[in-house]
N, C-alpha and C positions, 0 to 999 in steps of 0.2 A: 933689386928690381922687382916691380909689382909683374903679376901675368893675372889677365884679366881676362875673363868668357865674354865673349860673346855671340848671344843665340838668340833663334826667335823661330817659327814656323814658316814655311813657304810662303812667300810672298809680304811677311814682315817688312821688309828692305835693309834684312842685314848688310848685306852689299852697301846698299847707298851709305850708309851709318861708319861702315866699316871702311868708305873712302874718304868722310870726315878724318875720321883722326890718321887716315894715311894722310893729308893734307895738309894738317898739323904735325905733320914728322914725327908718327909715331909707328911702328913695325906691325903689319897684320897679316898673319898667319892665316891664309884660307884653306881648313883641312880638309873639306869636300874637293878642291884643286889638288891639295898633296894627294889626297888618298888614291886619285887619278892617275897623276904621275908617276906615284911610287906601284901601280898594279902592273905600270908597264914597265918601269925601269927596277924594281927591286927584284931578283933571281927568284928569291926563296918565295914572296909574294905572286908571283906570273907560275909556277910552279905548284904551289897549293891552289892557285885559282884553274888552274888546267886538270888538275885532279878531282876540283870539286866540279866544275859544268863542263869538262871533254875541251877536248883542244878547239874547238866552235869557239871559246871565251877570247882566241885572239883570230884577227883574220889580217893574213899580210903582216905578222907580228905587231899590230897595233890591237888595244882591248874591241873589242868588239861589246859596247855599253847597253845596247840597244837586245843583243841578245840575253846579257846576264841581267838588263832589267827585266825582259818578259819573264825569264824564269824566276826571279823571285819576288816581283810585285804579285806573284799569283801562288807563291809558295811560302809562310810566311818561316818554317822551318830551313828552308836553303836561305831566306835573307838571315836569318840567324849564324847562320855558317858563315855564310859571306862576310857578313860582321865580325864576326870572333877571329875571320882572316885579317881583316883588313885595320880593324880601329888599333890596335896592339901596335901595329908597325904605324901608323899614325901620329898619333901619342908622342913614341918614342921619337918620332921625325921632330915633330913639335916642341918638344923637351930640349932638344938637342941644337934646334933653331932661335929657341927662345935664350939658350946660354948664351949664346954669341951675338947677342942683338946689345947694343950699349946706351940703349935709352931707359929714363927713370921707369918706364913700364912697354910692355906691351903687349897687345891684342889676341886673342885666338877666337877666330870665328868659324862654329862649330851648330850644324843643325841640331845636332843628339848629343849636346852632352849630358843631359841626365839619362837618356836612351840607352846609350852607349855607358854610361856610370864613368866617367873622364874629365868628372871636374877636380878631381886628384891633383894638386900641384896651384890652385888657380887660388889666389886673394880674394877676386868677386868676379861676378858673372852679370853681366848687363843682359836684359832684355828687352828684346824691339818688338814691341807689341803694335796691331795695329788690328781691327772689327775683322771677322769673319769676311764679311759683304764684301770688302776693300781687298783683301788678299785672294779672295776668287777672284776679283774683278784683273786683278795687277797680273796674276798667275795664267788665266785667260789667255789677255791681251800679248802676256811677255813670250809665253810658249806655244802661244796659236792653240791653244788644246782646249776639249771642252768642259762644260761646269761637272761634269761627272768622273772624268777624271783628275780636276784639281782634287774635290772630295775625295777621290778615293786616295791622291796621295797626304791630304791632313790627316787621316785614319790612321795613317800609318805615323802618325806623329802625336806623344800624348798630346793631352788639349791644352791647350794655352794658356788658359789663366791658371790653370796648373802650375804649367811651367813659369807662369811668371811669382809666379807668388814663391816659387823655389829660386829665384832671380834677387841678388841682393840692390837691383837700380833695375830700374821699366824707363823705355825711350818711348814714348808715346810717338808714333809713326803714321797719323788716320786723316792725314792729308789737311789737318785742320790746326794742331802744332806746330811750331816752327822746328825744324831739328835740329838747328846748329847750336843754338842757345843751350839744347837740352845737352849736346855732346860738350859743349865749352865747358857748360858746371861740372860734369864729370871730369874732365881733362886736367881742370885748375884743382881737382878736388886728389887728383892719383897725383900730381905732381907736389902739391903741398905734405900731402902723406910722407913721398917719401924725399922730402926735402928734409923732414924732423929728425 
């Protein structure tokens, strides 16, 4: 079985990309959602994150997101902590989900994975690139939030054609592409592979 990246920066539309090929029956892994679930439901993760921000990190036994983002969008040393908690058990979640999946390939949609260094295990790495102007604009609109703080969370993300150029396929996503066409060529191209 192939396992394949897929990433792109806020407001890309990894998401939308990443329900194409759910649509095509193919399995996708969303480790920003695991990594959620698993802070509430793994022991040893709810444990080291209570250690690292004070029992404030849950309220009502549910995470409490909103407090552990103020402290480390303004700390860049605890988001590094927070990291080194969280992506490990991640990973592993992901590894262990991707055994069990019985299609010719499938998906892991991942904001960091060269951030986090978790492209470990992956064939290729697709990215959904789409203009700066376009992903403030989407990011805006989708979280009600303003242009200075979309900024301030691309910052926190290397720059894009960075990453894309570390990316072995670019999904062109700038509202002026069509996307499905560009996900089919891919799809027919991992199923051919590993039909050989």
């Amino acid at each position: 079985m192939l396992r394949i990246g897929l990433t792109g920066g806020i407001g890309s539309g990894k998401s939308t990309v990443s329900n194409i090929f759910r649509i095509l029956g193919i399995p996708v892994f969303d480790a920003d959602s695991a990594a959620r679930k698993l802070m509430e439901e793994d022991p040893a993760l709810r444990k080291g994150l209570i250690h690292l921000f004070g029992s404030a990190a849950f309220d009502n036994d549910r995470l409490d997101r909103k407090y552990i983002a103020h402290i480390v969008f303004n700390d860049p040393y605890r988001l590094e902590q927070l990291n080194a908690l969280v992506h490990p058990v991640t990973i592993a979640a992901a590894e262990k989900w991707a055994d069990a999946q019985p299609t010719a390939y499938t998906i892991k949609e991942a904001a960091l994975f060269f951030e986090a260094g978790s492209t470990t295990g992956l064939d290729y790495i697709i990215g959904v690139y789409a203009p700066r102007h376009v992903r403030i604009n989407r990011v805006m609109k989708r979280d009600g939030v303003s242009r200075e703080e979309v900024l301030s969370r691309m910052n926190r993300q290397i720059n894009e054609e960075i990453k894309m150029r570390l990316c072995d396929f670019v999904i062109l996503n700038d509202e002026q592409e069509l996307l499905i066409p560009q996900v089919l060529k891919l799809h027919d191209k991992f199923l051919q592979e590993k039909g050989d």
